[in-house]
C-alpha positions as CSV (number, residue, x, y, z in Angstrom):
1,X,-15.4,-18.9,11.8
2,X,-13.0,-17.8,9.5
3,X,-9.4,-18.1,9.9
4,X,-8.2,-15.1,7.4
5,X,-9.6,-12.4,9.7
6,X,-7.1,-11.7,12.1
7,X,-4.7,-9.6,10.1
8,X,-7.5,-7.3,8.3
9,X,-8.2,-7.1,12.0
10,X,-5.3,-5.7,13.1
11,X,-4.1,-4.2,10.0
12,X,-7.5,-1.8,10.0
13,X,-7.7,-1.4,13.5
14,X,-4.1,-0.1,13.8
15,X,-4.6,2.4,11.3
16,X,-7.6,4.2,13.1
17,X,-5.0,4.1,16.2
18,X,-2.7,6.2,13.4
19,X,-5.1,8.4,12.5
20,X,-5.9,9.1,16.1
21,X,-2.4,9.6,16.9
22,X,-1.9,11.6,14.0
23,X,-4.6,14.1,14.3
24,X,-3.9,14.8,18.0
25,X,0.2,14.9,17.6
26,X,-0.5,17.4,14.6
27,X,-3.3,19.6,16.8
28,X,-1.0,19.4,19.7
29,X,2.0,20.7,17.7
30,X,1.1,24.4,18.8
31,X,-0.2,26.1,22.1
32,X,-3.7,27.0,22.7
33,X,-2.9,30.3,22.0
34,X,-0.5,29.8,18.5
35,X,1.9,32.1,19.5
36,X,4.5,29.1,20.1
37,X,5.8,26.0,19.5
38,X,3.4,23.0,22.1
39,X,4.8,19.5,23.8
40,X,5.2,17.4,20.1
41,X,7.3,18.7,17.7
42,X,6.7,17.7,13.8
43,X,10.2,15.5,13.9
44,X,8.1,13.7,16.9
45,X,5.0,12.9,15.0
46,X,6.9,11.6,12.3
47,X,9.3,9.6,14.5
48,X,6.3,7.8,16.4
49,X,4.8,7.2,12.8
50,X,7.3,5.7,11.6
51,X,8.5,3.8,14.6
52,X,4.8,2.4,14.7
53,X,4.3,1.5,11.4
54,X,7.8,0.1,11.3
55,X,7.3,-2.1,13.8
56,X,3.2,-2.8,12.5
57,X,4.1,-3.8,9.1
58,X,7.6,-6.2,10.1
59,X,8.5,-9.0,8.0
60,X,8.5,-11.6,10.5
61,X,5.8,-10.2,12.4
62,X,3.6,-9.8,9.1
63,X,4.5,-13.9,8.3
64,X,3.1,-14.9,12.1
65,X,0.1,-12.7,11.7
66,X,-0.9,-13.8,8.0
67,X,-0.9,-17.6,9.0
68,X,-4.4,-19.4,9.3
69,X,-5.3,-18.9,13.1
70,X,-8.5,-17.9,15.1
71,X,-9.6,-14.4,15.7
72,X,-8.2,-12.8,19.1
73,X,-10.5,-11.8,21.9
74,X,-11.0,-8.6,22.8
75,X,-8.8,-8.3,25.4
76,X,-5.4,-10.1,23.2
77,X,-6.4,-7.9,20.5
78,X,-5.9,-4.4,22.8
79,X,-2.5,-6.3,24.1
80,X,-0.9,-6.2,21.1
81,X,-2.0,-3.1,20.0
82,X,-1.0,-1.2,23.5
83,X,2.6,-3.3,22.7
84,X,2.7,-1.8,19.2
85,X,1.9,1.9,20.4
86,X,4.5,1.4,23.0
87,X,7.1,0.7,19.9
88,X,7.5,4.4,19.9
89,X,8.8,7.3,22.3
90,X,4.7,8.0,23.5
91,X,3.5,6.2,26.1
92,X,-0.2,5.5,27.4
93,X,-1.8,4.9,30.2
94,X,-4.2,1.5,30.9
95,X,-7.5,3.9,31.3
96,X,-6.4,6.0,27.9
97,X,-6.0,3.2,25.7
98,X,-9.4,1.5,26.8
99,X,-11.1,5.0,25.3
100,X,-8.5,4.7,22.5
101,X,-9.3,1.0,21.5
102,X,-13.2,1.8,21.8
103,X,-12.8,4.4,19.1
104,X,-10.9,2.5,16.8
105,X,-13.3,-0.6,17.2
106,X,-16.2,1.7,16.6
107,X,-14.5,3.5,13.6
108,X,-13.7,-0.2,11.9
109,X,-17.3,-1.6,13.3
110,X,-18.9,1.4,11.0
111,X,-17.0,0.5,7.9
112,X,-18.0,-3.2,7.9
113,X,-21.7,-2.5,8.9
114,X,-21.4,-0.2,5.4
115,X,-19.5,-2.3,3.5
116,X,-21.4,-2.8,-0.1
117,X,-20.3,-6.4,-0.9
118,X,-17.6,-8.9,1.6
119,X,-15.3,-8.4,-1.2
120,X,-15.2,-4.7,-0.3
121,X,-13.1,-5.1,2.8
122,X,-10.2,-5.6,1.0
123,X,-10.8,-1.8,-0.3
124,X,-11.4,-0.8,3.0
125,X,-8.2,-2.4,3.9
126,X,-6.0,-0.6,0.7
127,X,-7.9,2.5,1.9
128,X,-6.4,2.4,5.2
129,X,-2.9,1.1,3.9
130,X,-2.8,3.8,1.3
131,X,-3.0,6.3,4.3
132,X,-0.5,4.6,5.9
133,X,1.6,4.8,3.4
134,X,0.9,8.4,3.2
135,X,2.2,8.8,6.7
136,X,5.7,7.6,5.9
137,X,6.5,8.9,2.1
138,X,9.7,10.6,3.5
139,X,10.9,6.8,4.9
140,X,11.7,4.7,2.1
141,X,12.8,1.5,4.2
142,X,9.4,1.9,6.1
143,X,7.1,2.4,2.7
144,X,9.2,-0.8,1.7
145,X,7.5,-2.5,4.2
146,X,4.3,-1.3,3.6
147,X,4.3,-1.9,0.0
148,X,5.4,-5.7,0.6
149,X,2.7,-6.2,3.5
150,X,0.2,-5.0,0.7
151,X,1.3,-7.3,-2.0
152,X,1.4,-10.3,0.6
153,X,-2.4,-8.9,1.3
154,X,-2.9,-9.2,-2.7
155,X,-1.5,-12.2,-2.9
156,X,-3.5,-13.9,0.0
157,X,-7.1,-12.7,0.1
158,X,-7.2,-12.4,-4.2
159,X,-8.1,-16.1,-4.7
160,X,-11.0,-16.7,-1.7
161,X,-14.3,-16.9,-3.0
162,X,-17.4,-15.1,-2.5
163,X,-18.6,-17.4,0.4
164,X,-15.2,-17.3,2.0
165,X,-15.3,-13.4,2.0
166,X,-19.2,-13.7,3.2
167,X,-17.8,-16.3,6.1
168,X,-15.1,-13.5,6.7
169,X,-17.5,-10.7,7.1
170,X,-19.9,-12.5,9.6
171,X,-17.0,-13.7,11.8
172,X,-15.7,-9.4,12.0
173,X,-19.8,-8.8,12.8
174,X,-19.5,-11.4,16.0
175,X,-16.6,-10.0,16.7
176,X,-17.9,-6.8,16.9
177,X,-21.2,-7.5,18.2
178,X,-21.1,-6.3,22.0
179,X,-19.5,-3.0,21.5
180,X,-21.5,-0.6,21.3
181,X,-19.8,2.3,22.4
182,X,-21.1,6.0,21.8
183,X,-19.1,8.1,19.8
184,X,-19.7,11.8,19.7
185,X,-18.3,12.3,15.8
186,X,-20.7,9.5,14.9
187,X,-23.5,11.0,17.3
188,X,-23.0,14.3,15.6
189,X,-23.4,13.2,12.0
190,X,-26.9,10.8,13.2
191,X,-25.2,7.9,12.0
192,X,-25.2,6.4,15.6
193,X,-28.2,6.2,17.9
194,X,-28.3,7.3,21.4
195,X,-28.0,3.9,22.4
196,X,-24.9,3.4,20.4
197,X,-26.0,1.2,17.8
198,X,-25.4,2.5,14.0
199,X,-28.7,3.6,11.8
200,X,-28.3,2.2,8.5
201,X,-29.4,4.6,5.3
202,X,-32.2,3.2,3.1
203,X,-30.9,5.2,0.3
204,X,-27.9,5.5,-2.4
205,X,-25.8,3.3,-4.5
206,X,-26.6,-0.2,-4.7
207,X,-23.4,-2.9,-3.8
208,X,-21.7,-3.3,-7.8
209,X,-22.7,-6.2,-9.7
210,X,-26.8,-5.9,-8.7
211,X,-29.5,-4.0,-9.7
212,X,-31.5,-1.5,-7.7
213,X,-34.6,-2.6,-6.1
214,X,-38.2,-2.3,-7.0
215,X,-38.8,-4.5,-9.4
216,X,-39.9,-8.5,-9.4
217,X,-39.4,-10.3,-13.1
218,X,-41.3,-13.5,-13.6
219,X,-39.4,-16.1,-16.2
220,X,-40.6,-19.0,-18.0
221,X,-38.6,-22.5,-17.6
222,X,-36.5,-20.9,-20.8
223,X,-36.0,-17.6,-19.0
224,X,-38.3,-15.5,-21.2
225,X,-39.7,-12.9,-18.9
226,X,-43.1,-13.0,-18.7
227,X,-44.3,-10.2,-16.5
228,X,-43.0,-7.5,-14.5
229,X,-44.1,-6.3,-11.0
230,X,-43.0,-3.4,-9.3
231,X,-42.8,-3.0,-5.5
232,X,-41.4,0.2,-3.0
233,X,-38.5,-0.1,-1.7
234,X,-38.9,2.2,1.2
235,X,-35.5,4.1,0.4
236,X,-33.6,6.2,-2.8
237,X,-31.7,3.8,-4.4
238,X,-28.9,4.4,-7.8
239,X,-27.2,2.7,-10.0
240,X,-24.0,1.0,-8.6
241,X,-21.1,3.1,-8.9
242,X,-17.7,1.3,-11.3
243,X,-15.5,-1.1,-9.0
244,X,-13.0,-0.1,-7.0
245,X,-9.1,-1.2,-7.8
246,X,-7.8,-4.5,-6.0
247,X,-4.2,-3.6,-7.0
248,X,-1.5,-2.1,-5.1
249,X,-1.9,1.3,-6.3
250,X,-5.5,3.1,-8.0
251,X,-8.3,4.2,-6.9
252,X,-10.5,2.2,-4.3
253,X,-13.9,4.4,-5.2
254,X,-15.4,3.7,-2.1
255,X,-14.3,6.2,0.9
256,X,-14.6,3.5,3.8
257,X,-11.2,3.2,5.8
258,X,-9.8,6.8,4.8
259,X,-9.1,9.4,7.3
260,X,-12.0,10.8,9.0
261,X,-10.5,12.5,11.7
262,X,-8.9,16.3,11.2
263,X,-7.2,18.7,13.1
264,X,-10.2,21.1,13.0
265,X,-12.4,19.3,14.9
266,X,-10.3,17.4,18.2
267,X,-13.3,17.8,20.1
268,X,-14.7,15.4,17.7
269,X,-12.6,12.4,19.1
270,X,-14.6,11.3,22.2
271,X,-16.4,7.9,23.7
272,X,-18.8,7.4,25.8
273,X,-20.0,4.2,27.7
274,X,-22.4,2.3,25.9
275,X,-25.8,1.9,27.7
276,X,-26.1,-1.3,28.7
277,X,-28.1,-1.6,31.5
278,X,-31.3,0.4,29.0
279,X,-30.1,-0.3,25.2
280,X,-33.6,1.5,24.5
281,X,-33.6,4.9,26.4
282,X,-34.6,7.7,24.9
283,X,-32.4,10.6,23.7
284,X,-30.7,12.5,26.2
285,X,-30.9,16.3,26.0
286,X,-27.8,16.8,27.8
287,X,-25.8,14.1,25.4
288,X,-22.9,16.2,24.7
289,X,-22.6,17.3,28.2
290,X,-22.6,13.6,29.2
291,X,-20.3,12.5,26.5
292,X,-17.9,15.6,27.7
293,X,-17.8,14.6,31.4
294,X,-18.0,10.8,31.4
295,X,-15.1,10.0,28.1
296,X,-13.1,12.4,26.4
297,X,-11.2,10.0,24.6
298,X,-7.9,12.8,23.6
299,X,-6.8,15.4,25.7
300,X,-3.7,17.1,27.2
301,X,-0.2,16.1,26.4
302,X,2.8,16.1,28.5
303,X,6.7,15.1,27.8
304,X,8.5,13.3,30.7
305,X,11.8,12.2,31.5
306,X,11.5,8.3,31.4
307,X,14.7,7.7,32.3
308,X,18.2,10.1,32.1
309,X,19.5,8.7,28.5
310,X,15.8,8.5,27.1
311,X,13.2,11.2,27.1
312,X,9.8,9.5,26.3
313,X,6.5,11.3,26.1
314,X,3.5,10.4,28.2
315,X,-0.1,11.0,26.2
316,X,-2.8,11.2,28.8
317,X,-6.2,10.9,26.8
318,X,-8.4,12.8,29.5
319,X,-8.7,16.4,30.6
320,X,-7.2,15.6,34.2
321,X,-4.9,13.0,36.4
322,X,-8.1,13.1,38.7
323,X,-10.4,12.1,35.6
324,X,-8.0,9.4,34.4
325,X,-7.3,8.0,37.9
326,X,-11.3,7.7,38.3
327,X,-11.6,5.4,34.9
328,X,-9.1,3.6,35.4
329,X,-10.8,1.6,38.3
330,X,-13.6,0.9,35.5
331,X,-11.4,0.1,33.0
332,X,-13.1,-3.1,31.6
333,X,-16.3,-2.1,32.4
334,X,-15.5,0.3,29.5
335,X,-15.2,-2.1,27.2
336,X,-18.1,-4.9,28.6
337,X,-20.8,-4.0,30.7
338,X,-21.0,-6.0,34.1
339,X,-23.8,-6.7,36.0
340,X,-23.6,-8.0,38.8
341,X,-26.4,-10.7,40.4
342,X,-26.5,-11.7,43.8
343,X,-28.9,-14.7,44.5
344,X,-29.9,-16.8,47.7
345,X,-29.2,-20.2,47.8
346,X,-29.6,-22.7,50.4
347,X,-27.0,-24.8,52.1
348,X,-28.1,-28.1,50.2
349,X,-27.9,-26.4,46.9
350,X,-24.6,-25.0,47.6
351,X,-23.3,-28.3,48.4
352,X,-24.3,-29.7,45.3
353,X,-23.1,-27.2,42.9
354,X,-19.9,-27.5,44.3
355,X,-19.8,-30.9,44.3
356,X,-20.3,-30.6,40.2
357,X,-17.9,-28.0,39.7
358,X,-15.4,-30.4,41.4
359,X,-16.4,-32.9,38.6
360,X,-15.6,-30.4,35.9
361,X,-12.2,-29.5,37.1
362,X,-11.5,-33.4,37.6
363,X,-11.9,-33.8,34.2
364,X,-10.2,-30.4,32.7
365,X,-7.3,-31.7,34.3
366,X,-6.6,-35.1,32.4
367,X,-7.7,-33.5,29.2
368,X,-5.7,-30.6,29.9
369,X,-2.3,-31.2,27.8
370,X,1.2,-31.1,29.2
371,X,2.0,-27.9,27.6
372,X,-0.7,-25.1,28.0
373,X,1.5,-22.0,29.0
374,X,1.1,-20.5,25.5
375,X,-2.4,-18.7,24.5
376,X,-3.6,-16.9,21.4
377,X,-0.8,-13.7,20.9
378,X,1.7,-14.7,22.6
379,X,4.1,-15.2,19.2
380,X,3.0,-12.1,18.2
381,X,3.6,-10.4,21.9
382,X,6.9,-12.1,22.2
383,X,8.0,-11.1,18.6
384,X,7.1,-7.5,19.3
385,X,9.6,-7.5,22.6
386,X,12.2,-8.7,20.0
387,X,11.8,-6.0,17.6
C-alpha cells in the first residue's frame, strides 16, 4: 500500500465537497420564484469558501497530511472532512454529510477508474486545485496558501516512479472498492449502471506515450520486424492526445477533476443506496422516482441563530426534517451495506467459541502497548480544533 495517498485523497475529495457547496450556495442565492434575494447571500458563499479552503490548504495542517502515513478508513476520512466543513459559518447534519461524502467519493472514484496513465492523477489533482484556486482569486492570503500547497505537491510526487504511481493508483482502487453508490448525474449520462458500478468506454484516445491497438509486430533477436498481424480491438480508438502540464500553472489537457456540477442542473446532485443485497438486478423503470424518494443528496436551506453573538447557517441536504430524521437512523448503512445473519448454535459450540475468543483477547492485551489512545487522524482532527 502506498504511503503518498492520503493527501491526493483528501485534497481531491475536498474539492468535489467545494464544488457541491458551491453550486448549491450559488443556486440557492435567489428564491424559487427570482423575484428576491434567498437564505445565502454571495458575501456568504465566498466567506464559507474561503474559510474552508483556508483552513483545507493550512501550513501546519498541509506538513501533517503530506508526511508518509497509511490511508484513512472510510469512516476517519468523512471525520475530517465533516471537521473541515464545519471550519465555516454552514453547518450539517450526520444524515446530510453521509449523502454528501457518497457523492464526492463517487465523483473522485470516476476520475481514477478514467484515469489514462497513474501519472495522470497528479493532473486530476492540479485540475481540482486550479478550481480551487478559482474560488478564492479575490483572497490573496488564501490563494497564497493554495499556491504553496501546490508547489509542495510538485515538489513531492515529481520524482516517484512509474511503479510508485502504479502502487498509488491500486491502493485509491481498494480504497474505493465497496462504494458503489448510484448517482443520478452519472445514471443520466450511462456512465454508471443501475447497479452502481461505472461502464467503461471501449473507444477514444489512447493513455500518451502508447500506440493504439490493433496491431501485433513480430521482431527478430536484432529487433527487425518481421511480420505484422492485425487484430480487432472491439472499440474506436485515436491517437493519444499531447501531455498535460505538471507545473503550477498551464494547461492539464485532460478534463478529469474540473467542475462538473452547475447551477442549471441542482436536480442533478443526488445518491442513491447502492444495491447490495442484488449487484445484478435489472434496470428499474421507476429509477428516477427511486433515486428522488430514497436520496436527494441537496435540498432546502435554512439560516439559524446558533448562538446570540454568532449567526451560523444550517444546510439540510434533504427535502424535509421528516426525510432527514428517517436516514439518519441508517446512516452507515448508507455508506456499507449490512446484512445481518442469524445462526443456531448449540450449547457445546458456544462454549467453545467463547473459550477462544477469551484466548485472543488474552493475548491482545500483552501485545497491546502502553499508549494506544491515539488512532489514524487524530493529529489532523486535533490540529483542525486549533485552527
Amino acid at each position: 500500500m502506498s504511503v503518498r495517498t492520503l493527501p491526493l485523497v483528501f485534497i481531491n475529495l475536498g474539492a468535489e465537497m467545494l464544488y457541491i457547496l458551491d453550486q448549491r450556495l450559488r443556486a440557492h442565492n435567489t428564491s424559487e420564484d427570482n423575484s428576491e434575494k434567498g437564505v445565502w447571500s454571495e458575501n456568504d458563499r465566498k466567506r464559507v469558501m474561503n474559510d474552508i479552503v483556508g483552513t483545507m490548504f493550512g501550513k501546519a495542517f498541509m506538513d501533517e497530511l503530506l508526511k508518509p502515513q497509511q490511508l484513512y478508513s472510510h469512516r476517519t476520512m468523512k471525520t475530517v472532512l465533516t471537521r473541515l466543513a464545519h471550519t465555516s459559518i454552514m453547518r450539517l447534519n450526520p444524515a446530510s454529510m453521509d449523502r454528501l461524502y457518497e457523492l464526492m467519493v463517487m465523483a473522485f472514484k470516476y476520475q481514477v477508474f478514467l484515469c489514462p496513465r497513474p501519472k495522470d492523477l497528479l493532473l486530476i489533482s492540479y485540475n481540482h486545485i486550479d478550481t480551487i484556486r478559482e474560488f478564492v482569486r479575490d483572497t490573496p492570503v488564501v490563494l497564497n496558501q493554495v499556491d504553496e500547497t501546490h508547489r509542495k505537491i510538485i515538489e513531492v510526487y515529481s520524482s516517484l516512479s512509474a511503479g510508485e504511481f502504479q502502487l498509488l493508483r491500486q491502493t485509491l482502487l481498494i480504497f474505493f472498492q465497496d462504494m458503489h453508490i448510484r448517482v443520478s448525474l452519472f445514471l443520466k449520462n450511462q456512465i454508471q449502471n443501475p447497479n452502481g458500478r461505472f461502464a467503461m468506454a471501449t473507444s477514444g484516445p489512447v493513455p500518451h506515450g502508447t500506440d493504439v491497438p490493433g496491431l501485433i509486430r513480430a521482431l527478430d533477436c536484432k529487433g527487425r520486424e518481421l511480420r505484422r498481424t492485425e487484430f480487432p480491438t472491439g472499440g474506436s480508438y485515436s491517437s493519444a492526445i499531447r501531455e498535460g502540464s505538471f507545473e503550477l500553472h498551464g494547461n492539464r489537457v485532460i478534463r478529469l477533476g474540473m467542475n462538473m456540477y452547475t447551477v442549471d442542473h441542482p436536480e442533478e446532485t443526488h445518491t442513491s443506496k447502492a444495491a447490495s443485497v442484488k449487484p445484478d438486478s435489472s434496470p428499474n423503470l421507476l429509477a428516477k422516482e427511486e433515486l428522488n424518494l430514497l436520496a436527494r443528496l441537496m435540498g432546502s436551506m435554512k439560516a439559524e441563530n446558533a448562538t446570540e453573538a454568532e449567526t451560523g447557517f444550517r444546510i439540510n441536504l434533504f427535502n424535509t426534517d421528516q426525510e432527514e430524521a428517517g436516514a439518519a437512523g441508517g446512516a452507515e448503512e448508507s455508506l456499507f451495506g449490512v446484512i445481518n445473519i442469524q445462526a443456531m448454535q448449540d450449547e457445546q459450540a458456544a462454549t467453545e467459541l467463547a473459550r477462544i475468543a477469551g484466548q485472543f483477547a488474552e493475548e491482545d492485551e500483552e501485545e497491546k502497548p502502553e499508549n494506544h489512545s491515539s488512532s489514524k487522524g487524530d493529529d489532523l482532527l486535533a490540529m483542525m480544533d486549533g485552527l
